[in-house]
C-alpha positions as CSV (number, residue, x, y, z in Angstrom):
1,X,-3.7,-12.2,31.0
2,X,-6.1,-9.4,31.2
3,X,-5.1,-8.3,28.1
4,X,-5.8,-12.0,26.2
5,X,-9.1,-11.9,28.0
6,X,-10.3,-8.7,26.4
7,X,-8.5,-8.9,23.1
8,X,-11.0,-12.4,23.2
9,X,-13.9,-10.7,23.8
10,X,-13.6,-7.8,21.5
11,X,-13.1,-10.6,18.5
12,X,-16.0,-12.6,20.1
13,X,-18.8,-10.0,20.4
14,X,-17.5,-7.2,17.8
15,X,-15.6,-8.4,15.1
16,X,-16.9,-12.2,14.5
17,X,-20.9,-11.5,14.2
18,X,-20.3,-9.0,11.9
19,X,-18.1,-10.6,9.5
20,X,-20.5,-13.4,9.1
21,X,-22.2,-10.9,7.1
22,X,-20.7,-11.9,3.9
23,X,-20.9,-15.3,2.6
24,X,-16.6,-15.7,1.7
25,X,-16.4,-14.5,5.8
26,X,-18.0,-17.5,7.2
27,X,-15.1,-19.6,6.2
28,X,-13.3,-18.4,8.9
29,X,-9.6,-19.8,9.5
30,X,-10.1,-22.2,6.6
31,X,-10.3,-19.0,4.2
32,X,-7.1,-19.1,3.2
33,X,-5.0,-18.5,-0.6
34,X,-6.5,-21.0,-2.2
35,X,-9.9,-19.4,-1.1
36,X,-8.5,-16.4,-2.2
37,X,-7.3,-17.4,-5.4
38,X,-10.4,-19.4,-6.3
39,X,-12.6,-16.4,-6.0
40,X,-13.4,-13.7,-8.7
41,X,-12.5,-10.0,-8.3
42,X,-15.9,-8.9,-7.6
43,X,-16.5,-12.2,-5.2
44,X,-12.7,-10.4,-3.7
45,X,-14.0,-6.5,-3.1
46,X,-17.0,-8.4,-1.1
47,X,-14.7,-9.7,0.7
48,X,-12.9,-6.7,1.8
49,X,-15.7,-4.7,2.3
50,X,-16.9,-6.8,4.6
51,X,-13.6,-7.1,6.7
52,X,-13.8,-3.8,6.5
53,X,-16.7,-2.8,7.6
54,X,-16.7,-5.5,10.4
55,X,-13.3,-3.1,12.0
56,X,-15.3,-0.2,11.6
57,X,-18.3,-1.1,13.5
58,X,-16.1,-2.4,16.3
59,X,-14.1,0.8,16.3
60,X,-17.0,3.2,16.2
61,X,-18.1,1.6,19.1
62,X,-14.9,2.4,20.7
63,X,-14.8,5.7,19.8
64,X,-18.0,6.5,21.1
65,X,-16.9,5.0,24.4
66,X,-13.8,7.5,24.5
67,X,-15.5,10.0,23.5
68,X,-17.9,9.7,26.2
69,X,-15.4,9.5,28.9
70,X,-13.5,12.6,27.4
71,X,-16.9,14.5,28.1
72,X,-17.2,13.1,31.6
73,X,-13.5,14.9,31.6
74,X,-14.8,18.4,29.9
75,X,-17.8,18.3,32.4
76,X,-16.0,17.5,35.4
77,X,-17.7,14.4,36.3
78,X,-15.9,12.5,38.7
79,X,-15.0,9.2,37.8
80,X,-15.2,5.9,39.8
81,X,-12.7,3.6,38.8
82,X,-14.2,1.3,37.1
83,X,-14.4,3.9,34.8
84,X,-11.1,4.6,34.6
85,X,-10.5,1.2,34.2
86,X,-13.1,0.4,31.3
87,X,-11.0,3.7,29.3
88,X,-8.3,1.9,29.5
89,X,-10.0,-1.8,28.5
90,X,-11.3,0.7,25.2
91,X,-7.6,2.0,24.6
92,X,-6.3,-2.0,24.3
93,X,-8.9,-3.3,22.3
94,X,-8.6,-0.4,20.2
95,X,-4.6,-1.2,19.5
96,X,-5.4,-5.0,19.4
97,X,-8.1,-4.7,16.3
98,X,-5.2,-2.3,14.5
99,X,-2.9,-4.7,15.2
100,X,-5.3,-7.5,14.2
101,X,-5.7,-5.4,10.4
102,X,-9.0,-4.6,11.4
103,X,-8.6,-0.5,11.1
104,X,-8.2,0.0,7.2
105,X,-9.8,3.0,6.5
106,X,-7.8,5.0,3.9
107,X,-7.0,2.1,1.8
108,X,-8.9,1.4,-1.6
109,X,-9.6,-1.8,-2.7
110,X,-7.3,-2.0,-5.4
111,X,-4.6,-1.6,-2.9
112,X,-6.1,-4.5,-0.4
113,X,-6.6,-6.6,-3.1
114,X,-3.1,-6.7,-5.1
115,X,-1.4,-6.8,-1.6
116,X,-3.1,-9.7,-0.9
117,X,-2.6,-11.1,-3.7
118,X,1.5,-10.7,-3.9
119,X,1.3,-12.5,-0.8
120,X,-0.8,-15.2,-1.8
121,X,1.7,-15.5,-4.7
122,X,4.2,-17.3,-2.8
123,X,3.6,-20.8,-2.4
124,X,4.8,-21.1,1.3
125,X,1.8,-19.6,2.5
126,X,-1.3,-20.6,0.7
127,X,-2.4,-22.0,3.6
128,X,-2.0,-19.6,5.7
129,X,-5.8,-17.8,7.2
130,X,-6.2,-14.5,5.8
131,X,-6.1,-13.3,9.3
132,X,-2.6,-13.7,9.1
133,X,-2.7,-11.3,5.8
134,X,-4.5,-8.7,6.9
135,X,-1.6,-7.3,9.5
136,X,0.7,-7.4,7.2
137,X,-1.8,-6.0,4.6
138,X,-2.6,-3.0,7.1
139,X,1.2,-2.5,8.1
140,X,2.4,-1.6,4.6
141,X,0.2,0.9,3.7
142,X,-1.3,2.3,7.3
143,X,2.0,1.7,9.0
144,X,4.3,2.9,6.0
145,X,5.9,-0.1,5.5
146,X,8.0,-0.5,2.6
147,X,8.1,-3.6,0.6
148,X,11.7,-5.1,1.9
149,X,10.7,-4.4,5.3
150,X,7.0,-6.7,4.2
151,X,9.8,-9.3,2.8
152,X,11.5,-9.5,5.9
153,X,8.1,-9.7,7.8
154,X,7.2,-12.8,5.7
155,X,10.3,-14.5,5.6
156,X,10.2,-14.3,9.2
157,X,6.9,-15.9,10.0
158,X,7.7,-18.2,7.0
159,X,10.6,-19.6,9.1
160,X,8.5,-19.6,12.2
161,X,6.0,-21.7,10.6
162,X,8.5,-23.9,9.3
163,X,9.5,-24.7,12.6
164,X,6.5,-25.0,13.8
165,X,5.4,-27.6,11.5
166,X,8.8,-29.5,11.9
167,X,7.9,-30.0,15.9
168,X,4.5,-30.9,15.6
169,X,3.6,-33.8,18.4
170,X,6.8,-32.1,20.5
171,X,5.6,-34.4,24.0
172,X,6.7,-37.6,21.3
173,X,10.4,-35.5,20.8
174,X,13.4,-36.5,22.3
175,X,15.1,-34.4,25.4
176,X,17.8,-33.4,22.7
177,X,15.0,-32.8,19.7
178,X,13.2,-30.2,22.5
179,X,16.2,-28.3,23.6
180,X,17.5,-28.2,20.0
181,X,13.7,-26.5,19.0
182,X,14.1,-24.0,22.2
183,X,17.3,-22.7,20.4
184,X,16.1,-22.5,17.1
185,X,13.3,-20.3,18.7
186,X,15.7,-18.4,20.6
187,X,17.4,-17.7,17.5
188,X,14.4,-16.9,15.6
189,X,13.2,-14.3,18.4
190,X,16.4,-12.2,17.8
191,X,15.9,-12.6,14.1
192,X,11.9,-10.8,14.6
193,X,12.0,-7.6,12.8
194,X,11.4,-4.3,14.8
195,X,8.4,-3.3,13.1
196,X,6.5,-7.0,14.1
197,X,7.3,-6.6,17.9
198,X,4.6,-3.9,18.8
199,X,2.0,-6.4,16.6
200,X,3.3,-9.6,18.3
201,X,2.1,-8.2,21.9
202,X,-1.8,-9.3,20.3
């Protein structure tokens, strides 16, 4: 719970005022493939430069707050613990926006862009937010994914989504049509490919 709460407010006061900065980034969840798709390169590398920059920001302002605590360590400052908790709060939100494909620093845009793109290809998931790109986007290149373990990633939430869409309304389902979803989400769990498990925690 704790962790929810922060991951919330490090999306909430770090991540979402900055990426208002470019025009494409106010479309939120509704900027999806055929956003993507509709736009032109140029209108595409504003884009990412603004996602981009809106990770850094939030994780410069992490570092700086792990940095300070490291010299409260070096100087032999005691420390209370609320201090030693709010380290800690740093170190989550730090692994949530990586996990969130907020931490892309590396990459060129060339990269970001024909990723994204590939993905987009596919039909199934033109509606899908670009938020739930970007992960996958940062876990191939940052994460050394190759591109049959990014297959298996998408076919997997490509299945989960297809469920998900197929139990809409499940309060109007029948006893039976509930416990037959529970299964197929059971089975879907032990289908989730090792390199998604560490991401699915945010």
């Amino acid at each position: 719970m704790k962790r929810n709460l922060l991951i919330l407010f490090c999306f909430c006061f770090l991540v979402y005022p900055l990426s208002n900065a470019g025009s494409e980034g106010e479309k939120g969840d509704e900027f999806n493939g055929y956003e993507w798709n509709r736009i032109s390169k140029l209108e595409k590398i504003g884009f990412i430069q603004g996602w981009y920059e809106a990770g850094v920001s939030a994780l410069v302002s992490i570092v700086a707050l792990e940095v300070k605590e490291q010299l409260k360590g070096i100087m032999d400052y005691p420390k209370t613990s609320r201090e030693n908790n709010f380290s800690e709060h740093a170190k989550i939100i730090r692994e949530a926006l990586e996990a969130k494909g907020l931490e892309l620093d590396g990459l060129t845009f060339g990269q970001i862009i024909l990723t994204i793109d590939k993905i987009y290809s596919d039909p199934r998931v033109m509606k899908w937010s670009i938020k739930q790109i970007m992960p996958i986007v940062r876990g191939r290149f940052k994460k050394g994914w190759t591109e049959k373990q990014v297959d298996e990633v998408m076919a997997y939430y490509i299945r989960r989504h297809d469920l998900l869409e197929k139990y809409k309304n499940l309060s109007h389902k029948s006893e039976g049509e509930r416990k037959k979803l529970s299964e197929e989400f059971k089975s879907l769990n032990s289908s989730m490919p090792e390199i998604l498990k560490t991401l699915e925690d945010y």
